[in-house]
Structure formats: C-alpha cells, structure tokens
C-alpha positions in Angstrom: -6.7 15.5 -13.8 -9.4 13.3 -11.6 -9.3 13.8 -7.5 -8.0 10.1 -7.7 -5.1 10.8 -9.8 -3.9 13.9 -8.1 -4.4 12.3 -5.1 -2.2 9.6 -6.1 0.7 12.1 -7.6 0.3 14.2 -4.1 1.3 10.7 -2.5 4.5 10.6 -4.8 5.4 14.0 -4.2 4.4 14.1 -0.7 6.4 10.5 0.2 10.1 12.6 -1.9 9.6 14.7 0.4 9.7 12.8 3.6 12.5 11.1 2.0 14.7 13.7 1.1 14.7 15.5 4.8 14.9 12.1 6.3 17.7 11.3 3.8 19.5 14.9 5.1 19.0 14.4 8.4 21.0 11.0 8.2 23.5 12.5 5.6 22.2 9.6 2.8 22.6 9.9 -0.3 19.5 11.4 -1.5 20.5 11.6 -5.6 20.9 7.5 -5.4 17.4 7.4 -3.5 15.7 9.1 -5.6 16.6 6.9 -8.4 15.8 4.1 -6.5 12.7 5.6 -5.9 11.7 6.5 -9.2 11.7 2.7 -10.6 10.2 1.2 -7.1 7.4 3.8 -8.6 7.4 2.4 -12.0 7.4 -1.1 -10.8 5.0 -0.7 -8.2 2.3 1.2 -10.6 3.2 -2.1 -13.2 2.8 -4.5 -10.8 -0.6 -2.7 -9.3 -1.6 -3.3 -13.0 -0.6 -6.7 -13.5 -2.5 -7.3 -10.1 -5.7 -6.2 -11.4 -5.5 -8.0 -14.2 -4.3 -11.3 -12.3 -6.0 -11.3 -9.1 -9.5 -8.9 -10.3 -9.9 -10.1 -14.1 -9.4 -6.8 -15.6 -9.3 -6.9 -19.1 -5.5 -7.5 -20.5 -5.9 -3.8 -22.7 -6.3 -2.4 -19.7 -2.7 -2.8 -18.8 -1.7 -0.3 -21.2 -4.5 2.4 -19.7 -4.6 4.3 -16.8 -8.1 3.5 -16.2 -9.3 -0.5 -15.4 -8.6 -2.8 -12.3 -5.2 -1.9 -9.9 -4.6 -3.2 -6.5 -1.9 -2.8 -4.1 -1.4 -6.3 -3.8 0.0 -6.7 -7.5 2.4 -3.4 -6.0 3.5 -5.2 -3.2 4.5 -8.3 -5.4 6.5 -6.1 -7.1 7.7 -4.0 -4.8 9.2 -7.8 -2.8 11.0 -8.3 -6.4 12.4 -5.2 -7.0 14.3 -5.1 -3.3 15.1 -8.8 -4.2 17.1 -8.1 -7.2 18.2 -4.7 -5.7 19.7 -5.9 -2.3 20.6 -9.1 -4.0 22.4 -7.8 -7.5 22.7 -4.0 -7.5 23.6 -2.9 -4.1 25.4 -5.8 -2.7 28.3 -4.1 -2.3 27.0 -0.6 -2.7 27.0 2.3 0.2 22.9 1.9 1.0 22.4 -0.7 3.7 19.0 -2.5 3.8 18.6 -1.8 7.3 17.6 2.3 5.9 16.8 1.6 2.6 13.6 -0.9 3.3 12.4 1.3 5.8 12.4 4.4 3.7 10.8 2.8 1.1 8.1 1.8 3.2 8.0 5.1 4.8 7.4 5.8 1.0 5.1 3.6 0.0 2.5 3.7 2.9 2.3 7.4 2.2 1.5 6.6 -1.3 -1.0 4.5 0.3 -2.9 6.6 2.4 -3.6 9.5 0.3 -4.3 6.8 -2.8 -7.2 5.2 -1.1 -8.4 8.9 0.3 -8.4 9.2 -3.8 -10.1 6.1 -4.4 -13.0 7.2 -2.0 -13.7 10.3 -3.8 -13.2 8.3 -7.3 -16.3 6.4 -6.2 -14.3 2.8 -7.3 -13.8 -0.1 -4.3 -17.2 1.5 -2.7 -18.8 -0.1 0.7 -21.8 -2.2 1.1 -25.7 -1.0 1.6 -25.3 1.2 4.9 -28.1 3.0 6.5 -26.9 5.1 9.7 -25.8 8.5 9.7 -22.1 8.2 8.1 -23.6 6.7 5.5 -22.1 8.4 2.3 -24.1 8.9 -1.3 -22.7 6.2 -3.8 -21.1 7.5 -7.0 -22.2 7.0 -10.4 -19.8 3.6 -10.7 -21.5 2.1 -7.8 -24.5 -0.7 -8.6 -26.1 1.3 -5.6 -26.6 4.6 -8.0 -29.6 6.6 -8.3 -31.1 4.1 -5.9 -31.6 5.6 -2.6 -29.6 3.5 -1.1 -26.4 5.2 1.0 -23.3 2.9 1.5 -20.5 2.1 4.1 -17.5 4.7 3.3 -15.1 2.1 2.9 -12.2 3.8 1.2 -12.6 6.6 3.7 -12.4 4.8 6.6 -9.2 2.3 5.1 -7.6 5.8 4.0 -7.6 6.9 7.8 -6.2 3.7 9.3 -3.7 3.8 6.7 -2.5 7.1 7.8 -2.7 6.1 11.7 -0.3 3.2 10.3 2.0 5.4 8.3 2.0 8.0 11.3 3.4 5.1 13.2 6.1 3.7 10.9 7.3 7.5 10.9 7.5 7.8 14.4 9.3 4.0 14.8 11.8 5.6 12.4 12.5 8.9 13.9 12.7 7.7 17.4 13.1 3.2 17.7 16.5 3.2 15.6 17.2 0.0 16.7 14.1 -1.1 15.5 13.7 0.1 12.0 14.4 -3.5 10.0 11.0 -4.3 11.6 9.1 -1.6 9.7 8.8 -3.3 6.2 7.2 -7.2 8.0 4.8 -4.6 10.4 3.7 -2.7 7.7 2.7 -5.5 5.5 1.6 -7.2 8.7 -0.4 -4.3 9.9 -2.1 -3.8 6.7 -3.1 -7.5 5.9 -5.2 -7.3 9.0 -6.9 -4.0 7.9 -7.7 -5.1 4.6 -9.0 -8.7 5.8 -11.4 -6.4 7.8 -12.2 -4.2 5.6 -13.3 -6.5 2.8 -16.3 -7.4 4.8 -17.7 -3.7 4.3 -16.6 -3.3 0.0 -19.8 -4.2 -2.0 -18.3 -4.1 -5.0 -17.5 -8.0 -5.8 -18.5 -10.9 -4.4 -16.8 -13.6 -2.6 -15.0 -16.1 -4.8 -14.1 -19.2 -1.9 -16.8 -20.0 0.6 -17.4 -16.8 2.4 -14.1 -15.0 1.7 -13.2 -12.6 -1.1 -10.4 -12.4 -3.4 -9.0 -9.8 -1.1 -9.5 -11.7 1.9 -7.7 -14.7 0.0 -4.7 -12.3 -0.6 -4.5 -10.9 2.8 -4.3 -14.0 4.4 -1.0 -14.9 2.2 0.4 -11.2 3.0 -0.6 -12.4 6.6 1.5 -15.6 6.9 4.3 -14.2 4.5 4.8 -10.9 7.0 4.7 -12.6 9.9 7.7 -15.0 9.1 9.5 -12.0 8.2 8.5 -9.9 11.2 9.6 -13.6 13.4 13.0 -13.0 11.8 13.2 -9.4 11.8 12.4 -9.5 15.7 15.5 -12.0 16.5 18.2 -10.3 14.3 17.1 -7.3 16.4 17.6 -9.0 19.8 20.6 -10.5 18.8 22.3 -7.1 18.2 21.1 -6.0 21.5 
C-alpha cells in the first residue's frame, strides 16, 4: 500500500475514532453512526471520482481505478446529497438530529482531509509551482519539474497543515461552543474555499482555464458563495434560540 493510500485509510480510521468517543460522551448511538458513516465514505470516495472526471478530465476508465484524477470538490457534491436525502427521507423522523449529525460528519470528514492531502504531498500528485528558497522541496517523478533541478513550492504540505489548524478548530467548537455546533458544516466549507482559492496560486500542475483563474479557483468561488448563505442562515437560527 502507497504513503497516499495509507494515509488516506489512517484518516478513515483515525476520524471512527473521534467519532465513536464523541458519540459515548453524548450517549449517541454509535452502531447507527457508523453505518451512516460508512456510505458518506462510499459516496464521498464516488463523488471524489466523478469530480475528477467532471471538473479535471480524467479519463472515464478511470472511475473504476483507484489511480486517475480525485478531488474533494466532487466529495463535497456528494457529501451535500447524501445529507439531503438522509435528513430529508431516512431520518426525518428518526432519533439523530441534524444539529449532531452534520457536525460529526464534518468533524469526520475534515480529518479525512487533512491527513489525505499530507498523503497527497508525499504521493508527489497536486505538486507546487517553480520555488527557489530554502523550503523549497525536490519534485517527484510525476512532476513536469523532474530530474530538472528545479525545487518546487510544497503545496500539499502546507494545505495539509492549514487543514489540520481548521479541523483542530471545528473540534474544539464542538467540545466546548454547544450552542454553536449547526455552524460547523457552512465554516468548514467556508473556511476551506478560502484556503484552496489561495492555494491554487502556488499548484503548478495545470493551468488556468478562465482568464487568470483555475478550475480550482472556479470551484472555490461557488463553495464560497454556497457556504456563506448557509453560514448567514446558520448564524440566525442560532441567535434566535438564544
């Protein structure tokens, strides 16, 4: 198994875990999370796959393959589907509330995140642009940059550690801002939309595709407006339960 793919199953494994003592601490019921866990993880690595091959175009075989084009926008498309239909069909007049559910699985999912890109940097894929100052990192062998003396921008690296500053503070909003955890899913997605509208200036591996910006760019921008009308509501349902 590749660095990139354990890292990705440590993510998994490491984001159960959080759950379950999360789920014991507020006496959920971890047997019915879990199972909701396990398909948001099917659907989100389907939809990471559908992304690549909708938003990157990867080749339509690939879809079937572990290896080709993924992106965590196609798993947040699907991730925004699957809590439709859940909250909307399954669990409407089930015992999980929305109000802990969302959270957790963002809780989830953004540790997922963080340890997926720290495998995406040592994979070598999504590498940074020509960099020449000391934290400057040697490109790998699927880098255009390769065997050409030229260093480049540790992108993933440096995406991997804001990631984990943003997960450590969606864990902290939940442990100790009860009040506040509806607003963890629209911050998260917020949050991140503004990281990775950054941090495609610094990825050298694909050009822009409208005027300046990037396909990436193009896609955070949407995330951008769609989290922010969900973090406007999410902020006045929680004043008006003050």
């Amino acid at each position: 198994m590749s660095i990139y793919n354990l890292l990705h199953a440590a993510g998994i494994l490491f984001g159960f875990l959080i759950v379950y003592f999360i789920s014991k601490k507020e006496n959920l019921p971890f047997d019915k999370i879990f199972l909701l866990l396990f398909f948001l993880t099917i659907f989100m690595g389907l939809g990471g796959k559908i992304g690549g091959f909708l938003f990157y175009g990867d080749s339509l075989r690939n879809l079937f393959r572990t290896k080709g084009e993924t992106t965590i926008f196609g798993s947040f498309l699907f991730f925004l589907f699957f809590n439709l239909f859940l909250f909307s069909v399954v669990l409407r007049k089930g015992s999980l509330r929305s109000e802990l559910i969302l959270p957790l699985e963002v809780i989830y999912l953004s540790t997922i995140h963080f340890l997926g890109k720290l495998g995406c940097h040592f994979a070598g894929c999504c590498y940074g642009v020509p960099c020449y100052y000391w934290f400057c990192i040697e490109p790998k062998p699927n880098s255009i940059y390769f065997h050409t003396g030229i260093k480049i921008f540790p992108i993933q690296l440096v995406e991997s550690i804001f990631l984990f500053a943003l997960w450590g503070l969606l864990l902290f909003l939940f442990l100790k801002q009860y009040r506040y955890r509806t607003l963890l899913p629209p911050l998260y997605f917020f949050l991140y939309s503004v990281i990775r509208f950054i941090a495609e200036f610094f990825r050298g591996d694909y050009p822009p595709v409208f005027f300046s910006f990037k396909i990436g760019q193009i896609l955070s921008i949407i995330l951008f407006i769609i989290s922010l009308i969900w973090l406007s509501i999410a902020i006045s349902f929680a004043k008006g339960f003050k």
